[in-house]
C-alpha positions as a Markdown table, in Angstrom:
| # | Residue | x | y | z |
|---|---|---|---|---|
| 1 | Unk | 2.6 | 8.6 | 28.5 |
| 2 | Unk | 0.3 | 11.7 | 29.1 |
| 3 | Unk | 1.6 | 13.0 | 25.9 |
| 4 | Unk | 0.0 | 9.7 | 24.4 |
| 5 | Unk | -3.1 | 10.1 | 26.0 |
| 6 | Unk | -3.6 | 13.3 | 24.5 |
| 7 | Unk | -2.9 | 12.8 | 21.6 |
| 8 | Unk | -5.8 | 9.9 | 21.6 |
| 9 | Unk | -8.5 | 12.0 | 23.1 |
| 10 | Unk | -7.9 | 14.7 | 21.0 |
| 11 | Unk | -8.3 | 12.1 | 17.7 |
| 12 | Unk | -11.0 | 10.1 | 19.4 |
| 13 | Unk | -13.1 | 13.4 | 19.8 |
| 14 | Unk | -12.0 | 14.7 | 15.9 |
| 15 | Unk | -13.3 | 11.7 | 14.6 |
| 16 | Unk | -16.4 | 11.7 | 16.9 |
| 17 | Unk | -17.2 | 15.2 | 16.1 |
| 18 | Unk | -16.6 | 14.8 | 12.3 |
| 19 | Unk | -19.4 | 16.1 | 10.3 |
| 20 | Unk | -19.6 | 15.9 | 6.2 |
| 21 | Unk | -17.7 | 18.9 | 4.0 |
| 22 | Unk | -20.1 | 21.9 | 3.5 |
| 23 | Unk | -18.8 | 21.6 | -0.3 |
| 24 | Unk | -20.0 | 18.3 | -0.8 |
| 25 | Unk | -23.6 | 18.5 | -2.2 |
| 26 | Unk | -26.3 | 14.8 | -2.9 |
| 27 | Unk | -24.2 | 14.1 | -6.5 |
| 28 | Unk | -21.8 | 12.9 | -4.6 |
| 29 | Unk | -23.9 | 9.7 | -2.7 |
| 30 | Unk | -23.3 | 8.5 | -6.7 |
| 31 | Unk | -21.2 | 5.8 | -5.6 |
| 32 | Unk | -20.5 | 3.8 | -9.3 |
| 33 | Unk | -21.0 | 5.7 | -12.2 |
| 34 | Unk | -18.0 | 4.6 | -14.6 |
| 35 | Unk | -19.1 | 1.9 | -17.3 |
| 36 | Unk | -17.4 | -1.4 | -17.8 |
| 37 | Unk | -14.8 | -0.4 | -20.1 |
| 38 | Unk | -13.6 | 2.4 | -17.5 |
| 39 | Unk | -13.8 | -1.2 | -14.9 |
| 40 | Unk | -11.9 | -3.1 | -17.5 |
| 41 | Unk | -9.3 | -0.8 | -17.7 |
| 42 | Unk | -8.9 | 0.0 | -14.0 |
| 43 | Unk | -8.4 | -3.7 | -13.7 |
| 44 | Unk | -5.7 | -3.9 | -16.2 |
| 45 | Unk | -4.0 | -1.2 | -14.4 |
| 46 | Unk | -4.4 | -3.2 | -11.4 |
| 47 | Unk | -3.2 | -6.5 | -13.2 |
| 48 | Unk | -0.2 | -4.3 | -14.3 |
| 49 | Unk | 1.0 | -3.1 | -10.7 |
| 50 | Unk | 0.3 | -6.7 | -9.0 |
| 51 | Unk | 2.2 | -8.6 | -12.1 |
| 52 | Unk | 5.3 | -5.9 | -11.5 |
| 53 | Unk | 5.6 | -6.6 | -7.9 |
| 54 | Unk | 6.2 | -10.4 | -8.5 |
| 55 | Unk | 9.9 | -9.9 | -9.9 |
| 56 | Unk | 10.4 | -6.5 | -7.3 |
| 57 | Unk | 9.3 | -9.3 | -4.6 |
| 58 | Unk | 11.2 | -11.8 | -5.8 |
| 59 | Unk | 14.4 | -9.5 | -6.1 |
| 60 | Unk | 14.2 | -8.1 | -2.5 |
| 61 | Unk | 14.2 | -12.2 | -1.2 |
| 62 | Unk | 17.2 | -12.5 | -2.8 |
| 63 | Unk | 19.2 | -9.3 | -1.8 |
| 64 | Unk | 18.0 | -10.4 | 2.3 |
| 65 | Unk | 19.2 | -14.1 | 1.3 |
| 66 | Unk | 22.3 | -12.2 | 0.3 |
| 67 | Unk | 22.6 | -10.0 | 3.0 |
| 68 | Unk | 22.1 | -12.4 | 5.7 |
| 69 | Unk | 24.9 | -15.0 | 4.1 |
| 70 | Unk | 27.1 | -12.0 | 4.2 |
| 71 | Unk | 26.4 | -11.8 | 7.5 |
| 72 | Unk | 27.6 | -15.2 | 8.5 |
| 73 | Unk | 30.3 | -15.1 | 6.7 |
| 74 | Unk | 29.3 | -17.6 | 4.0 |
| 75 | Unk | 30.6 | -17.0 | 0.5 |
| 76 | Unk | 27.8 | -17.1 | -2.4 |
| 77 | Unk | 29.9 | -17.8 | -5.7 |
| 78 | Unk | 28.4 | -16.7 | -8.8 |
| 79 | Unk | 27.4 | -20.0 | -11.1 |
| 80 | Unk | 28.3 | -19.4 | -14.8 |
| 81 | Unk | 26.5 | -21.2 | -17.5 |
């Protein structure tokens, strides 16, 4: 538990003490700079990874379903069509 402790104080005061990078100079307070064709694109990146996580999602439901049927001994036949 003291080990815990430590470790807390010691992040607590790292964050506390925290001051900005001596490297970082006023250009960087820029926060957008990028037009809206580099925010289109970003976007469609974004649409890209979200739309591929759908099937990844819906895949990993059914390899738990599986798993879990396994589990209980219940046998999942395959359905031909």
């Amino acid at each position: 538990m003291k080990a815990l402790s430590t470790v807390i104080s010691a992040a607590a005061i790292s964050l506390v003490t925290s001051t900005a990078a001596f490297a970082s100079s006023g250009a960087t307070s820029k926060v957008f700079v990028s037009g809206p064709l580099i925010l289109l694109f970003l976007g469609f990146c974004a649409l890209v990874v979200v739309v591929q996580c759908v099937p990844a999602i819906i895949m990993l439901v059914g390899m738990i379903r599986g798993t879990v049927s396994a589990k209980t001994g219940e046998m999942v036949e395959a359905k031909n069509k």
